[in-house]
Each structure stands twice: as structure tokens, then as C-alpha cells.
mmCIF file of the N, C-alpha and C atoms, coordinates in Angstrom:
data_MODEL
# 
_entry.id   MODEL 
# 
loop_
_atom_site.group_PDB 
_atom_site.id 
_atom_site.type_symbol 
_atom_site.label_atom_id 
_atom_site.label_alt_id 
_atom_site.label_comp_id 
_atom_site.label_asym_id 
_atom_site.label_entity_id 
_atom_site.label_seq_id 
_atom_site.pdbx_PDB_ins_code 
_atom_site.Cartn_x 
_atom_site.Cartn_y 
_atom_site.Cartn_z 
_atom_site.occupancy 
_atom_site.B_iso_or_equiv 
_atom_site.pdbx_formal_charge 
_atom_site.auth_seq_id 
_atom_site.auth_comp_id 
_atom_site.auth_asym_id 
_atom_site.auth_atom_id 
_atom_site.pdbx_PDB_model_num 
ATOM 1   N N  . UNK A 1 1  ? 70.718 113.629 45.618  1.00 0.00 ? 1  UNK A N  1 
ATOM 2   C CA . UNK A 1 1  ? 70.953 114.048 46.983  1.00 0.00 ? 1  UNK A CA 1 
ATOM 3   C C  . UNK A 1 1  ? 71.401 112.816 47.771  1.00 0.00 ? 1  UNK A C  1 
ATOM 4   N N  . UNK A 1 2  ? 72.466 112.958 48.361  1.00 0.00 ? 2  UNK A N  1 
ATOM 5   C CA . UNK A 1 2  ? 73.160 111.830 49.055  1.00 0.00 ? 2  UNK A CA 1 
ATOM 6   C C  . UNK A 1 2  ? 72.425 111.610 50.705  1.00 0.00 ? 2  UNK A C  1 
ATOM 7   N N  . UNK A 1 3  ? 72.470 110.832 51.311  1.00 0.00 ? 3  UNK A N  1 
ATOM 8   C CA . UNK A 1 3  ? 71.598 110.770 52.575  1.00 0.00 ? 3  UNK A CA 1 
ATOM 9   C C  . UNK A 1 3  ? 72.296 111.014 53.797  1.00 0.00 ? 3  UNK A C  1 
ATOM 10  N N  . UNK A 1 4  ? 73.252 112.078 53.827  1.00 0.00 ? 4  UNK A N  1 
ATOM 11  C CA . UNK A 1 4  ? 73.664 112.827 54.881  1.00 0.00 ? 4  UNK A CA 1 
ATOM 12  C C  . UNK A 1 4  ? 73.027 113.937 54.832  1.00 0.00 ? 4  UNK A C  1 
ATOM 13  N N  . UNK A 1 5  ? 73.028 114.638 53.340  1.00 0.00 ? 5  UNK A N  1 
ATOM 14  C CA . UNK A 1 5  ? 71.950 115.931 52.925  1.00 0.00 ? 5  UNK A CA 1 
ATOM 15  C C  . UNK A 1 5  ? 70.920 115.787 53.192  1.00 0.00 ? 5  UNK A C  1 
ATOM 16  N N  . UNK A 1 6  ? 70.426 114.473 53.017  1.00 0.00 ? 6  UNK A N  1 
ATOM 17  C CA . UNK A 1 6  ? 68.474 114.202 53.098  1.00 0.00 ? 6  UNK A CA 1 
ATOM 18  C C  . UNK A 1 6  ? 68.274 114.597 55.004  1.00 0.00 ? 6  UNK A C  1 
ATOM 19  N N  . UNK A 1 7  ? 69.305 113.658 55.656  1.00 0.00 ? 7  UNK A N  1 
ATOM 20  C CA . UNK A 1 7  ? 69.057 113.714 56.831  1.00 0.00 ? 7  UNK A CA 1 
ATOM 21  C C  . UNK A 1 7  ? 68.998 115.347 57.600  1.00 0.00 ? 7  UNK A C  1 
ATOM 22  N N  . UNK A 1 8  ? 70.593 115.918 57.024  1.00 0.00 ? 8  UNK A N  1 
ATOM 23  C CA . UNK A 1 8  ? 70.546 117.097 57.195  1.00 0.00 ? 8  UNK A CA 1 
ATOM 24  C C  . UNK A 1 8  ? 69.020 117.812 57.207  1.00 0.00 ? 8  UNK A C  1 
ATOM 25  N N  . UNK A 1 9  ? 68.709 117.917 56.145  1.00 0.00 ? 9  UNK A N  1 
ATOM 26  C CA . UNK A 1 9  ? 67.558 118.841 55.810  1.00 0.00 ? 9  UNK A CA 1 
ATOM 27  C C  . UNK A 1 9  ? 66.348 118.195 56.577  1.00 0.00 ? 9  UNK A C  1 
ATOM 28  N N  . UNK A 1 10 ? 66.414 116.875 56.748  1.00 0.00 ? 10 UNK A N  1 
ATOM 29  C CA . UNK A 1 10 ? 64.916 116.956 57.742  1.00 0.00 ? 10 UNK A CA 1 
ATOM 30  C C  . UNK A 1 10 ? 65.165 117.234 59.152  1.00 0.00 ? 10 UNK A C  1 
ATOM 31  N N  . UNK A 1 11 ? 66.675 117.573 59.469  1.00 0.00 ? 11 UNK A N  1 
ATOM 32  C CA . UNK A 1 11 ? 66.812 117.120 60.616  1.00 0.00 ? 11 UNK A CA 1 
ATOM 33  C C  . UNK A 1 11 ? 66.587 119.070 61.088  1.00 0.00 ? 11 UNK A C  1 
ATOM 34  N N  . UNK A 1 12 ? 66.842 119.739 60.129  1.00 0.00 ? 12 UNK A N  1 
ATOM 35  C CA . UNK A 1 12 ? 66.316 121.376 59.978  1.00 0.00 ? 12 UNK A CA 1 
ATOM 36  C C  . UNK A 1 12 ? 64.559 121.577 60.242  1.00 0.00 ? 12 UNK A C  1 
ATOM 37  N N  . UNK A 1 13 ? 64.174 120.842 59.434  1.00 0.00 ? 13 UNK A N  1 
ATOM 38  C CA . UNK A 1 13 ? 62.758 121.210 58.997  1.00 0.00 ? 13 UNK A CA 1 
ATOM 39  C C  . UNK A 1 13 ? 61.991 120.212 60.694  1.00 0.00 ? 13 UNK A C  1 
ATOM 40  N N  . UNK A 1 14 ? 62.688 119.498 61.402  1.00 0.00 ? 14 UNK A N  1 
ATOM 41  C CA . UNK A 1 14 ? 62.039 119.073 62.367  1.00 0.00 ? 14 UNK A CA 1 
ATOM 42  C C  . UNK A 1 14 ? 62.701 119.800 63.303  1.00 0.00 ? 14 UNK A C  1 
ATOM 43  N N  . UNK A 1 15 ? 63.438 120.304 63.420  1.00 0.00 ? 15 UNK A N  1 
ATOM 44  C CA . UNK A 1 15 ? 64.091 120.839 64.783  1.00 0.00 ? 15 UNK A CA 1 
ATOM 45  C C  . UNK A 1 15 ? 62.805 121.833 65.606  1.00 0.00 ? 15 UNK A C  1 
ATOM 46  N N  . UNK A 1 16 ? 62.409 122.524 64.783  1.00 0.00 ? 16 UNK A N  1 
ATOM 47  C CA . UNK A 1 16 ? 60.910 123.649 65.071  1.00 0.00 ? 16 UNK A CA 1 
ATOM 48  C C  . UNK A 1 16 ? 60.109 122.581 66.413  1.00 0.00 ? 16 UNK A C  1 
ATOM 49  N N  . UNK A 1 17 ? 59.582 121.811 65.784  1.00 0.00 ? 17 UNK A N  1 
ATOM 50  C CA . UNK A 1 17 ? 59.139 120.175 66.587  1.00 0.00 ? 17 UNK A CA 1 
ATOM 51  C C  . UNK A 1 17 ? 58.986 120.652 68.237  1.00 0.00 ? 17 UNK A C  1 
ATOM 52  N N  . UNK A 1 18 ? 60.816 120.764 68.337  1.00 0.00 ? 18 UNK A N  1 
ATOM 53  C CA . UNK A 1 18 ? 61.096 120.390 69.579  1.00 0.00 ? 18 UNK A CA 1 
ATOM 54  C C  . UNK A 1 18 ? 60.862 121.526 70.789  1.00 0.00 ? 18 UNK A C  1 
ATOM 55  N N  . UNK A 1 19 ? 60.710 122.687 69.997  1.00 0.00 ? 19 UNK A N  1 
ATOM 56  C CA . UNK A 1 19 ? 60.431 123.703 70.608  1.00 0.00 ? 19 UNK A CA 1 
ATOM 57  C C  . UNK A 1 19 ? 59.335 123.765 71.194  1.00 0.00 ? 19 UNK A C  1 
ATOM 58  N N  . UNK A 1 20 ? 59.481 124.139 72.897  1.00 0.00 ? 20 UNK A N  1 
ATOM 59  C CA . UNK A 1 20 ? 58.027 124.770 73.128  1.00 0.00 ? 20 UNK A CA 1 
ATOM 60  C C  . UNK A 1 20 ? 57.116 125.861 72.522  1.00 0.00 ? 20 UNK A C  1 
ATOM 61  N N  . UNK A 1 21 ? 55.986 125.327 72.957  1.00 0.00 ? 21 UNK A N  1 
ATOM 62  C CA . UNK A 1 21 ? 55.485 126.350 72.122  1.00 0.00 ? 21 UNK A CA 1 
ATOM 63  C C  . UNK A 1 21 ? 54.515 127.275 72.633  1.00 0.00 ? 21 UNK A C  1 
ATOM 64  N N  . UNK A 1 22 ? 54.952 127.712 74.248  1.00 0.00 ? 22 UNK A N  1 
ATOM 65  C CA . UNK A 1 22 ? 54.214 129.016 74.819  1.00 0.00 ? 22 UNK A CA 1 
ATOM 66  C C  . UNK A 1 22 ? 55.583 129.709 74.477  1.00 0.00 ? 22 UNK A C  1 
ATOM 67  N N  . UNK A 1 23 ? 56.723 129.416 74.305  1.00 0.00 ? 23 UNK A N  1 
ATOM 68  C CA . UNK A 1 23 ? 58.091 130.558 74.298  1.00 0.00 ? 23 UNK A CA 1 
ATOM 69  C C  . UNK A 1 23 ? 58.803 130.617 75.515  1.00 0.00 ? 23 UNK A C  1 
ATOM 70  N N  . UNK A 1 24 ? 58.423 129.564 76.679  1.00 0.00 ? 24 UNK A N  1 
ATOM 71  C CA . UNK A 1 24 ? 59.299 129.597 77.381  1.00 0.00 ? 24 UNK A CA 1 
ATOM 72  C C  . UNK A 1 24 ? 60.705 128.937 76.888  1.00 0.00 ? 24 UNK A C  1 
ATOM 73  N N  . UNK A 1 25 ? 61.875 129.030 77.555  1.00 0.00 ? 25 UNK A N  1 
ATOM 74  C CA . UNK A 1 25 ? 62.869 128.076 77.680  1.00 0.00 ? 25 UNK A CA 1 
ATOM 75  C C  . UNK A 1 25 ? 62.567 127.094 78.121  1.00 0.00 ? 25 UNK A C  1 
ATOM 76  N N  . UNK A 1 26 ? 63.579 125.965 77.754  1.00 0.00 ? 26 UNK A N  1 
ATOM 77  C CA . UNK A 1 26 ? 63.549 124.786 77.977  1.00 0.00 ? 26 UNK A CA 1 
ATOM 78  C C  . UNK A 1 26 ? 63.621 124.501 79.740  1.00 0.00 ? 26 UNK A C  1 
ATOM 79  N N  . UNK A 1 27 ? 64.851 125.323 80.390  1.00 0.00 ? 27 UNK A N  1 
ATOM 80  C CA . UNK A 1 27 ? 64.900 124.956 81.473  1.00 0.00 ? 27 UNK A CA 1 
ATOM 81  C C  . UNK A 1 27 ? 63.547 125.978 82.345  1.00 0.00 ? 27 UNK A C  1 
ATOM 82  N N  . UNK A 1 28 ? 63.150 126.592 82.157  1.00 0.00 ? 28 UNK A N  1 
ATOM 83  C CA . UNK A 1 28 ? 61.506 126.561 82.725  1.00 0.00 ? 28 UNK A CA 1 
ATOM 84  C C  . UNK A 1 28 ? 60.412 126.240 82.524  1.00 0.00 ? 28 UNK A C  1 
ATOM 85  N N  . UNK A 1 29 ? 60.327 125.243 81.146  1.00 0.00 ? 29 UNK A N  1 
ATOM 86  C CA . UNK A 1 29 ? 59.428 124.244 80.874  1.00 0.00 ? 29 UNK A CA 1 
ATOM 87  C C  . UNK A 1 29 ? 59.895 123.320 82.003  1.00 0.00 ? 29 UNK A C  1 
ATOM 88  N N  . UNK A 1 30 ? 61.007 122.889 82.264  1.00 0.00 ? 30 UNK A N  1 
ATOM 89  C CA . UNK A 1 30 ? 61.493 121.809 82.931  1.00 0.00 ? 30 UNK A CA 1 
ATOM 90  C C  . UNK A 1 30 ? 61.626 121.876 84.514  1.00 0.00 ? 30 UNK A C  1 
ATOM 91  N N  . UNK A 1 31 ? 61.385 123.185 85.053  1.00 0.00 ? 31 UNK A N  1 
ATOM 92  C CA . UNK A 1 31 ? 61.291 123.485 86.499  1.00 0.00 ? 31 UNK A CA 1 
ATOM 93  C C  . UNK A 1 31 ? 59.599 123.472 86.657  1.00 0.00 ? 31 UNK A C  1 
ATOM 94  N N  . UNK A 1 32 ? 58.767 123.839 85.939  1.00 0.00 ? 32 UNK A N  1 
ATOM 95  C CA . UNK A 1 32 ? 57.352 123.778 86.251  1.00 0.00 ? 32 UNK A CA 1 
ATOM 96  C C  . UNK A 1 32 ? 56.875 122.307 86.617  1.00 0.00 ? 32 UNK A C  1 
ATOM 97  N N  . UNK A 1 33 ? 57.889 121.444 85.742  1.00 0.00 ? 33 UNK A N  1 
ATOM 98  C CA . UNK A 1 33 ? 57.088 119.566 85.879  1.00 0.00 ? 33 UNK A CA 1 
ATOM 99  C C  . UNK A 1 33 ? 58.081 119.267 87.326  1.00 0.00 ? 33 UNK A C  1 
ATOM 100 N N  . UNK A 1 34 ? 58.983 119.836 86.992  1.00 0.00 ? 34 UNK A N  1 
ATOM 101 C CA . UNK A 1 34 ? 59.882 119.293 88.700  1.00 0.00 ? 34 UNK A CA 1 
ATOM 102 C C  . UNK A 1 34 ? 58.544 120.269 89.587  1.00 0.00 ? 34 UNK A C  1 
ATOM 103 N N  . UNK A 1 35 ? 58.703 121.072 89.901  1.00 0.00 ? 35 UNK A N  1 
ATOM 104 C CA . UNK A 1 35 ? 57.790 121.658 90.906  1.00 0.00 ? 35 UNK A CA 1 
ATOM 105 C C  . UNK A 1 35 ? 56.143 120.597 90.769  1.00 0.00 ? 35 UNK A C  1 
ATOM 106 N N  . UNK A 1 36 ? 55.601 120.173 89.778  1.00 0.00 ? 36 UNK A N  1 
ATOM 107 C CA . UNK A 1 36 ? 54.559 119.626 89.559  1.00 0.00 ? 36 UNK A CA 1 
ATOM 108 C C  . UNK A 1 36 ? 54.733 118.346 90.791  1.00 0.00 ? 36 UNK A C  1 
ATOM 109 N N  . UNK A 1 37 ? 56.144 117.815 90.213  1.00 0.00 ? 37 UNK A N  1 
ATOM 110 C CA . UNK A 1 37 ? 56.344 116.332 90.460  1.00 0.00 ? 37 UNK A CA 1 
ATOM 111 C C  . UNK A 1 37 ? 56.645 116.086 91.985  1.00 0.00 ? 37 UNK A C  1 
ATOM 112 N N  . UNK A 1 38 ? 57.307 117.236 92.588  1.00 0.00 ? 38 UNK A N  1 
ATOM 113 C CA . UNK A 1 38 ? 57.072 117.448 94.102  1.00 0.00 ? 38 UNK A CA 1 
ATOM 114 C C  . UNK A 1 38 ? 56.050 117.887 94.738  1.00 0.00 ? 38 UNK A C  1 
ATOM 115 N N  . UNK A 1 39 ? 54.553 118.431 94.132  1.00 0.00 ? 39 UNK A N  1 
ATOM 116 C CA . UNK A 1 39 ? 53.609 118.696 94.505  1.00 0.00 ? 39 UNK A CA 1 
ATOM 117 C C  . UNK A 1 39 ? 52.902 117.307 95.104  1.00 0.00 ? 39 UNK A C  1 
ATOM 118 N N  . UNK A 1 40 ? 53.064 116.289 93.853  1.00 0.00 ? 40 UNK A N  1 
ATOM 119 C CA . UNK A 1 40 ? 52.418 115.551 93.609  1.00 0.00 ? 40 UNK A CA 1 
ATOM 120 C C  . UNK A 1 40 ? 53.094 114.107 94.461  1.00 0.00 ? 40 UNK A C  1 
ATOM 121 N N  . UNK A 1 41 ? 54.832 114.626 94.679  1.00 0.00 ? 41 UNK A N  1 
ATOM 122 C CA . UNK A 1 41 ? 55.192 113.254 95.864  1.00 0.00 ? 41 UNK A CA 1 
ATOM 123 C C  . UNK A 1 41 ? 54.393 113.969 97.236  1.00 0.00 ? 41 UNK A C  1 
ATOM 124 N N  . UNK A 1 42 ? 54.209 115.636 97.519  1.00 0.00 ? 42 UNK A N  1 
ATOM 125 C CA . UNK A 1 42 ? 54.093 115.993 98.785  1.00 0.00 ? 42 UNK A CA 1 
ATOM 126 C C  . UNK A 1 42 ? 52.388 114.924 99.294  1.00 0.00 ? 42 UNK A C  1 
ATOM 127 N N  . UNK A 1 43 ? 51.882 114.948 98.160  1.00 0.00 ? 43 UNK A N  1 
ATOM 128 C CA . UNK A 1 43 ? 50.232 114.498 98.452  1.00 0.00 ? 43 UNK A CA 1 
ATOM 129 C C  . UNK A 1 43 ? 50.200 113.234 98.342  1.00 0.00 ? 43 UNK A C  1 
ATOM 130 N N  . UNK A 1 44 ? 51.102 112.184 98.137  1.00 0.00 ? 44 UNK A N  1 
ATOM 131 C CA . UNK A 1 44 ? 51.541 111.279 98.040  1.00 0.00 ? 44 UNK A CA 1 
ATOM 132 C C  . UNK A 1 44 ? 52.160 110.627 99.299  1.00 0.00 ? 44 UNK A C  1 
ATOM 133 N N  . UNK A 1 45 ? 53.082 111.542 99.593  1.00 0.00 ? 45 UNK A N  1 
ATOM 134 C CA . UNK A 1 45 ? 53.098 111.174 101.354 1.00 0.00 ? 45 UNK A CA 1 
ATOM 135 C C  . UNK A 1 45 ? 51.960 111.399 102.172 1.00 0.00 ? 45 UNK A C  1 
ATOM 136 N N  . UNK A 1 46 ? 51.381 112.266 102.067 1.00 0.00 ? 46 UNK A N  1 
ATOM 137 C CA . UNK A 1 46 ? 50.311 112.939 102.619 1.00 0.00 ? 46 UNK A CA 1 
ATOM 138 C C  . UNK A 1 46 ? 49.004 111.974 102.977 1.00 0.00 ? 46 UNK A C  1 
ATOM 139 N N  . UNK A 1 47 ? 48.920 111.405 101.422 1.00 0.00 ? 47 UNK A N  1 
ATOM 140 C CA . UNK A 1 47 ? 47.860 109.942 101.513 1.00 0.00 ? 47 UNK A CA 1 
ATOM 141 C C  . UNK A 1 47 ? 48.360 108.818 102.019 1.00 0.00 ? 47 UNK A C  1 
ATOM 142 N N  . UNK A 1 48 ? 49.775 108.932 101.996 1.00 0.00 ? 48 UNK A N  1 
ATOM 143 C CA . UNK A 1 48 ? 50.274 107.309 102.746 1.00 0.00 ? 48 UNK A CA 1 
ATOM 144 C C  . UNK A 1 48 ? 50.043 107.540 104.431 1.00 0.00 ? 48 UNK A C  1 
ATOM 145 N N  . UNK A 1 49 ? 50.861 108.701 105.164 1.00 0.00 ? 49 UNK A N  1 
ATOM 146 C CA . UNK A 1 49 ? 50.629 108.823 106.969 1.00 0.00 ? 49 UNK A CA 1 
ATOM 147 C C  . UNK A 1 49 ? 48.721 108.989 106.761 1.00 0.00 ? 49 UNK A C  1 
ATOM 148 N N  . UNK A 1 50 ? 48.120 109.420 106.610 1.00 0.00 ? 50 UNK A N  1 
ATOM 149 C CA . UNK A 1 50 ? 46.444 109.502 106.604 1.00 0.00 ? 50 UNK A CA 1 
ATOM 150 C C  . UNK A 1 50 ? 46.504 107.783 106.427 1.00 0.00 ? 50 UNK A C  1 
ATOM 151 N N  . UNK A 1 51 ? 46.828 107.307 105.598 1.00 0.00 ? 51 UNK A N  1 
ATOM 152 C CA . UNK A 1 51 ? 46.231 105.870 105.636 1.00 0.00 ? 51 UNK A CA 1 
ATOM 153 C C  . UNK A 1 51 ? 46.726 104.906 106.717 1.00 0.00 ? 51 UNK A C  1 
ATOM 154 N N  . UNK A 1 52 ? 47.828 105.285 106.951 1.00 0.00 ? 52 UNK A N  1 
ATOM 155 C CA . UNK A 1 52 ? 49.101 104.625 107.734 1.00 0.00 ? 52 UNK A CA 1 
ATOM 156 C C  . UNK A 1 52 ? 47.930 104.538 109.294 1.00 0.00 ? 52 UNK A C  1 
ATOM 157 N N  . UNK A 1 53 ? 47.502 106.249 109.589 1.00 0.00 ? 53 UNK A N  1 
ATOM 158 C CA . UNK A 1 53 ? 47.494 106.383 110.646 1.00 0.00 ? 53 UNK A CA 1 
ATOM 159 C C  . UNK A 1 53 ? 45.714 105.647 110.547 1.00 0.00 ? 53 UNK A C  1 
ATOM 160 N N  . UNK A 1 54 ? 44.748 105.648 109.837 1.00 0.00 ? 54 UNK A N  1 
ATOM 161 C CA . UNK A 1 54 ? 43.579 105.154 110.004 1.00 0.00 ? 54 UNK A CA 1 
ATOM 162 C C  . UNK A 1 54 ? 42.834 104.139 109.348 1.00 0.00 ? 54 UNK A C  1 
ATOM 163 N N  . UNK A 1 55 ? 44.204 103.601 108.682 1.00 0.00 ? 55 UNK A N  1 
ATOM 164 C CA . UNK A 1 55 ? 44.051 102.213 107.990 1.00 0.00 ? 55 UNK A CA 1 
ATOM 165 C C  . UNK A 1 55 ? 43.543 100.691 108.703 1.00 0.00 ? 55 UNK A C  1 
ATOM 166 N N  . UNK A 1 56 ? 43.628 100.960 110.262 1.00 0.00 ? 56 UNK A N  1 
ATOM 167 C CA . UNK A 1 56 ? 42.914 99.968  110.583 1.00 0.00 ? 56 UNK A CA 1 
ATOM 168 C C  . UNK A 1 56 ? 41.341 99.985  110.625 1.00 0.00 ? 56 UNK A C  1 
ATOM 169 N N  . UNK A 1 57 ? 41.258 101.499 110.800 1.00 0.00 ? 57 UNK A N  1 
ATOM 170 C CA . UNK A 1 57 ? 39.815 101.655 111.019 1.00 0.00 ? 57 UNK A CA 1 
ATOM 171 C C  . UNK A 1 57 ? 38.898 101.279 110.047 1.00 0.00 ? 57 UNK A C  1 
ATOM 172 N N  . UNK A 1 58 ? 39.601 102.104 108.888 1.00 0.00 ? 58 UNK A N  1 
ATOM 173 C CA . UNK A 1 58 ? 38.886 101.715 107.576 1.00 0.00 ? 58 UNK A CA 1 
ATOM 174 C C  . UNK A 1 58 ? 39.083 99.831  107.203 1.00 0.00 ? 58 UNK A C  1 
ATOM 175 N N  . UNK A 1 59 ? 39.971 99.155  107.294 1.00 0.00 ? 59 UNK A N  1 
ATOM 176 C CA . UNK A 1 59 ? 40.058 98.205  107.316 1.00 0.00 ? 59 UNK A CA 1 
ATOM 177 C C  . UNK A 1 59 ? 38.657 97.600  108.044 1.00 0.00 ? 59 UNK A C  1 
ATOM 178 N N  . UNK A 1 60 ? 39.040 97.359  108.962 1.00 0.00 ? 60 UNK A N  1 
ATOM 179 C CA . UNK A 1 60 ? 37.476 97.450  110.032 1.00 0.00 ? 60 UNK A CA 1 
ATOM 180 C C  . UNK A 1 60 ? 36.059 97.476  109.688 1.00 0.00 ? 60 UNK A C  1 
ATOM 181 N N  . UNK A 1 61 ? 35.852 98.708  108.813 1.00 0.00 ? 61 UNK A N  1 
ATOM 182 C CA . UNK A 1 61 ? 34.929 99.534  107.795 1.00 0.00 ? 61 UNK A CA 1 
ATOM 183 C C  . UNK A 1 61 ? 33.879 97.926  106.827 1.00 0.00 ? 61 UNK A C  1 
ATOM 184 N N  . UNK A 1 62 ? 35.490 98.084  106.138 1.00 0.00 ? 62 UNK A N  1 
ATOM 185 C CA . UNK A 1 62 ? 35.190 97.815  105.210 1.00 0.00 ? 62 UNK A CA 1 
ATOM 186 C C  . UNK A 1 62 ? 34.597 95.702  105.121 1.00 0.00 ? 62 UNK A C  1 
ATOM 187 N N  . UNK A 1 63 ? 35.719 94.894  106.609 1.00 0.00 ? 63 UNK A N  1 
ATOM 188 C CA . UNK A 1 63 ? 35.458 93.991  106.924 1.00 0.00 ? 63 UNK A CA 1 
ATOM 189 C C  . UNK A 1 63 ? 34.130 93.698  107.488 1.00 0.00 ? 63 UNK A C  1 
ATOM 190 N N  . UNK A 1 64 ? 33.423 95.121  108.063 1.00 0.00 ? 64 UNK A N  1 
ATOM 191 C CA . UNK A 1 64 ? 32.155 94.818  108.466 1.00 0.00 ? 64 UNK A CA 1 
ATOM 192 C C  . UNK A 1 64 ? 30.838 94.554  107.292 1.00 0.00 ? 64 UNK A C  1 
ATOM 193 N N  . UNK A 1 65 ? 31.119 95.425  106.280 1.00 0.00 ? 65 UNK A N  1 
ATOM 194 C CA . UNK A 1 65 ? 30.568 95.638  105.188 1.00 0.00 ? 65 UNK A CA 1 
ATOM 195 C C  . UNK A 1 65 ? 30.094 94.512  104.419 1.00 0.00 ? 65 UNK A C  1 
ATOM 196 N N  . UNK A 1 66 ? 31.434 93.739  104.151 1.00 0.00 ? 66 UNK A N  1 
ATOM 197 C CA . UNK A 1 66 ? 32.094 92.661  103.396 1.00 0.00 ? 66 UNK A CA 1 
ATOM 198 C C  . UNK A 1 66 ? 30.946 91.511  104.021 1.00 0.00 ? 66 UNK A C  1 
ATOM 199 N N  . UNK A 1 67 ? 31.166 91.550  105.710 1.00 0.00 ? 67 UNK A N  1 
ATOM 200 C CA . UNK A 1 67 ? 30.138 90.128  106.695 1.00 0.00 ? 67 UNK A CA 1 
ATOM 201 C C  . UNK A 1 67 ? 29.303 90.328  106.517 1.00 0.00 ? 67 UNK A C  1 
ATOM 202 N N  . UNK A 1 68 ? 28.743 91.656  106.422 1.00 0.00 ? 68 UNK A N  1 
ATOM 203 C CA . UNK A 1 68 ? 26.905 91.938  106.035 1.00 0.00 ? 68 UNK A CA 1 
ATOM 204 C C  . UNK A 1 68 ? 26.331 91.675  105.164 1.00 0.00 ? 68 UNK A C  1 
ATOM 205 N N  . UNK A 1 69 ? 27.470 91.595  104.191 1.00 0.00 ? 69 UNK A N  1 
ATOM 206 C CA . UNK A 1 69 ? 26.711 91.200  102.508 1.00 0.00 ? 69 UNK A CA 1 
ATOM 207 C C  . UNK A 1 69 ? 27.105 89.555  102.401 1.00 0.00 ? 69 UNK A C  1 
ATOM 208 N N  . UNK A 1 70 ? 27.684 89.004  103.275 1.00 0.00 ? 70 UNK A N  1 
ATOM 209 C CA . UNK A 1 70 ? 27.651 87.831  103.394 1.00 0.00 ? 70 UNK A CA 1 
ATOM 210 C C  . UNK A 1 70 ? 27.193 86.883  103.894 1.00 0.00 ? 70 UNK A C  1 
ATOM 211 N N  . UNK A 1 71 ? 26.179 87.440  104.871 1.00 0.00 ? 71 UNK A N  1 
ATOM 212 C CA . UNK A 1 71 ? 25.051 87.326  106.010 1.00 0.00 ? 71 UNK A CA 1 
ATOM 213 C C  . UNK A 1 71 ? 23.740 86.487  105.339 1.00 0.00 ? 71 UNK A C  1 
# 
């Protein structure tokens, strides 16, 4: 067997591999992680303005904390 055949044939016997395997298609395997991945920038902004907006406070917080245990 020459090694275009070898390749051939594993390249058969792995193709199965690549398939999902609930039976969706590929392109709605691939819209569920996009929808995931914008869930996950939305809460991402979400935690940056929350910090943005009370990041001094906690700053503050945490500088008081820091002097007390240094006291």
C-alpha cells in the first residue's frame, strides 16, 4: 500500500471524528458559541461600567483594610 492510500483510508476512518455528535450541523454548533461568546462580552462590559462606576469606593474598601492590618 503506497502512502497516498494509507493516508486516504485514515483520512476516511477519521473523518466520523469531526462530526458533532448531538446531530446538529456545523453551522448551529457554531451559532450557539457565537451567541455564548456575546453573552459572555455582554457581562463583561457589564463588570467593567459596575467597576468603572464604584471602583473608587471599593478601592477605598480595601485601602482601609490593608492600614488596619498594618496597624
Amino acid at each position: 500500500m503506497d502512502i497516498t492510500a494509507a493516508l486516504a483510508t485514515l483520512a476516511r476512518q477519521t473523518a466520523g471524528w469531526l462530526r458533532p455528535a448531538d446531530g446538529r450541523e456545523y453551522g448551529e454548533r457554531g451559532q450557539g458559541m457565537v451567541e455564548y461568546a456575546l453573552i459572555l462580552m455582554l457581562v463583561a462590559i457589564v463588570v467593567i461600567v459596575i467597576l468603572q462606576l464604584v471602583g473608587h469606593q471599593t478601592n477605598n474598601v480595601f485601602s482601609n483594610v490593608s492600614n488596619g492590618l498594618n496597624a
